[in-house]
C-alpha positions in Angstrom: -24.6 10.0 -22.1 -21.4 12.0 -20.9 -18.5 9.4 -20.1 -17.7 10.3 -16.6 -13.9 9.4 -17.2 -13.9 13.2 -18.5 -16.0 14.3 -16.2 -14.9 17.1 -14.1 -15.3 17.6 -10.6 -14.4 19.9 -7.9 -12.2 18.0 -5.5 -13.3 20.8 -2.5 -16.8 19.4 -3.3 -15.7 16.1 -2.0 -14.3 16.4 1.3 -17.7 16.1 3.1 -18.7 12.9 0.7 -15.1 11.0 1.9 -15.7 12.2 5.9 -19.1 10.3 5.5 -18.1 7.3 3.2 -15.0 7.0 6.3 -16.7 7.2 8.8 -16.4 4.3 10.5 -12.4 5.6 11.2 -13.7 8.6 12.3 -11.5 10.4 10.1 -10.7 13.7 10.6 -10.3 17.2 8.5 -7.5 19.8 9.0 -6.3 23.0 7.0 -3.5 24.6 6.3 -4.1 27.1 9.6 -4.1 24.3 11.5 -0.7 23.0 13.6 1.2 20.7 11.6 -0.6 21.1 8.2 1.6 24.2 7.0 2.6 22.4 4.2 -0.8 22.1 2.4 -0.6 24.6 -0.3 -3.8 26.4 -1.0 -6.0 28.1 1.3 -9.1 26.6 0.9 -7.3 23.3 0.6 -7.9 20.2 3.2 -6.4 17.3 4.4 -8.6 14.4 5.7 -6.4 12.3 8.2 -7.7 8.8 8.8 -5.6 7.4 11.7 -4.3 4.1 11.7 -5.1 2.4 15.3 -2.7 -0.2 14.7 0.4 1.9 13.9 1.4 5.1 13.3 1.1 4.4 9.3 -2.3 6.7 8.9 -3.6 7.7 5.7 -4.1 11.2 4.1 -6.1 12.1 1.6 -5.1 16.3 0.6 -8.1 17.6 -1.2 -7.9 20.5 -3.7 -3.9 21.7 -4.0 -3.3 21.9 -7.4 -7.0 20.7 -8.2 -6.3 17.4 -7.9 -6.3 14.9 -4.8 -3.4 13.0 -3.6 -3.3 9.9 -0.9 -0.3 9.5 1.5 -0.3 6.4 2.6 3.4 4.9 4.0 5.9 6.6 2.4 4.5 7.0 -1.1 2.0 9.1 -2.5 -0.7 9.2 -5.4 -2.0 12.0 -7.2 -5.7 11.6 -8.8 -6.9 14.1 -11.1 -10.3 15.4 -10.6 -12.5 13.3 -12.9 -14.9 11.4 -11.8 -13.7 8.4 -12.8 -10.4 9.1 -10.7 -12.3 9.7 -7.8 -14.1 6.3 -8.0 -11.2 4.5 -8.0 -9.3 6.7 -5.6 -11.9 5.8 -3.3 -11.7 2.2 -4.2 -8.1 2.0 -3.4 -8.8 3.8 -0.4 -11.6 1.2 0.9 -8.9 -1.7 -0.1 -6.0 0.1 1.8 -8.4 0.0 4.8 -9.9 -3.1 4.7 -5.8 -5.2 4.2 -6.6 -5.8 0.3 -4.1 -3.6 -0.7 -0.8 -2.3 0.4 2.0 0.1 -0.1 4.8 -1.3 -1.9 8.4 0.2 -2.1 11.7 -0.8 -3.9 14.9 0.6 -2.7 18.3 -0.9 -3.7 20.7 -2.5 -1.3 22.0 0.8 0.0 18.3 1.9 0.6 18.1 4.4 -2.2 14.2 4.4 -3.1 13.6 3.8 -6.7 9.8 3.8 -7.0 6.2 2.1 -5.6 2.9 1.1 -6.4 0.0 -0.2 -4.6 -0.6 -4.2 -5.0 -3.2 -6.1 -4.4 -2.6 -8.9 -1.2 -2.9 -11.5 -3.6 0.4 -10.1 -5.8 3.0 -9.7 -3.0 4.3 -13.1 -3.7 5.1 -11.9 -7.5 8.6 -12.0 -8.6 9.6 -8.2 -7.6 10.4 -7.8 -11.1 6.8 -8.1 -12.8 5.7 -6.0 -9.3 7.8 -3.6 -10.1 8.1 -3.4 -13.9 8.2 0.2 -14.9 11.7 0.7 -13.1 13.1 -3.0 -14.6 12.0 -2.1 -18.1 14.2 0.7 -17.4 17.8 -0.6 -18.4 20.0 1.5 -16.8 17.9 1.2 -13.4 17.6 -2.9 -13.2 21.0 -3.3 -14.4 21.9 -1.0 -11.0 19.4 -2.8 -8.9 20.5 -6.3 -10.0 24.5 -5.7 -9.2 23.8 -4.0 -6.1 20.6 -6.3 -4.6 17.4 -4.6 -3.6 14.4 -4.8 -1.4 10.8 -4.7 -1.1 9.0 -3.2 1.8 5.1 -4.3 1.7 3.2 -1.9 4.1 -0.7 -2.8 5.1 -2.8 -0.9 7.2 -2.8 -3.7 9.8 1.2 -4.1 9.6 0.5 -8.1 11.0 0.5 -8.3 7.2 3.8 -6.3 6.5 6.8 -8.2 4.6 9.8 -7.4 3.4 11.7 -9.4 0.5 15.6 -8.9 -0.2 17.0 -9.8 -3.3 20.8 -9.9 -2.9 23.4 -8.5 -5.4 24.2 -11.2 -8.6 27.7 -12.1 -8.5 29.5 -12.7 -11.5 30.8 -16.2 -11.6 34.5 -16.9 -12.2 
């Protein structure tokens, strides 16, 4: 049996399988001929727009530039190679995103400068920012920055009645 973490797929192959499996938001499918989607860069490329009736925070899913799939979703993006197994769980963060199990999370310092993301579970947004967010902390030179000057964390949800933001403020030496 072929483990499907290696198996290859064509991401083209998928856009009618994610219009169906979304179809509920009725999601819609644009390409790069059409007004505002310039920026796709392949031909035969598409972007599936599923828009957000509670804000203007939609998601995007691009299908097929650089043979891979990427989700827009706030102001971060993911890229998911085209494996199976990357698709499943593409799909999975997807269904989560839509359903307020999952959200975007962003860390900027204190003068707004954006220092990285990931996509958290609802149940993690009370973590200390610092586990959240540990692949820029375990980077010295950036948490070293981020504790002197303060920093924040924007949680974005699909239904932004969940939204939060958390400001850490700059550690002051003490005298």
């Amino acid at each position: 049996m072929e483990d499907k973490q290696y198996v290859e797929i064509d991401p083209l192959e998928k856009e009618s399988e994610i219009l169906s499996l979304f179809k509920e938001y009725d999601p819609k499918s644009y390409g790069k001929n059409d007004e505002g989607f310039d920026w796709i860069e392949e031909e035969d490329s598409r972007c599936v727009v599923i828009s957000n009736p509670y804000s203007d925070n939609d998601l995007e899913i691009n299908i097929g530039d650089m043979n891979e799939f990427t989700v827009y979703f706030g102001d971060a993006h993911d890229h998911f190679w085209a494996y199976q197994e990357e698709y499943e769980y593409m799909l999975d963060m997807i269904k989560k995103i839509l359903l307020n199990e999952v959200c975007e999370a962003e860390l900027n310092d204190a003068d707004g400068k954006w220092f990285g993301f990931c996509y958290p579970n609802k149940s993690e947004i009370d973590k200390d920012p610092v586990e959240l967010f540990d692949f820029c902390f375990n980077e010295k030179e950036f948490s070293k920055h981020l504790f002197k000057s303060g920093y924040s964390v924007s949680f974005s949800f699909w239904n932004p009645v969940d939204n939060k933001t958390i400001t850490i403020p700059a550690k002051r030496k003490r005298k």
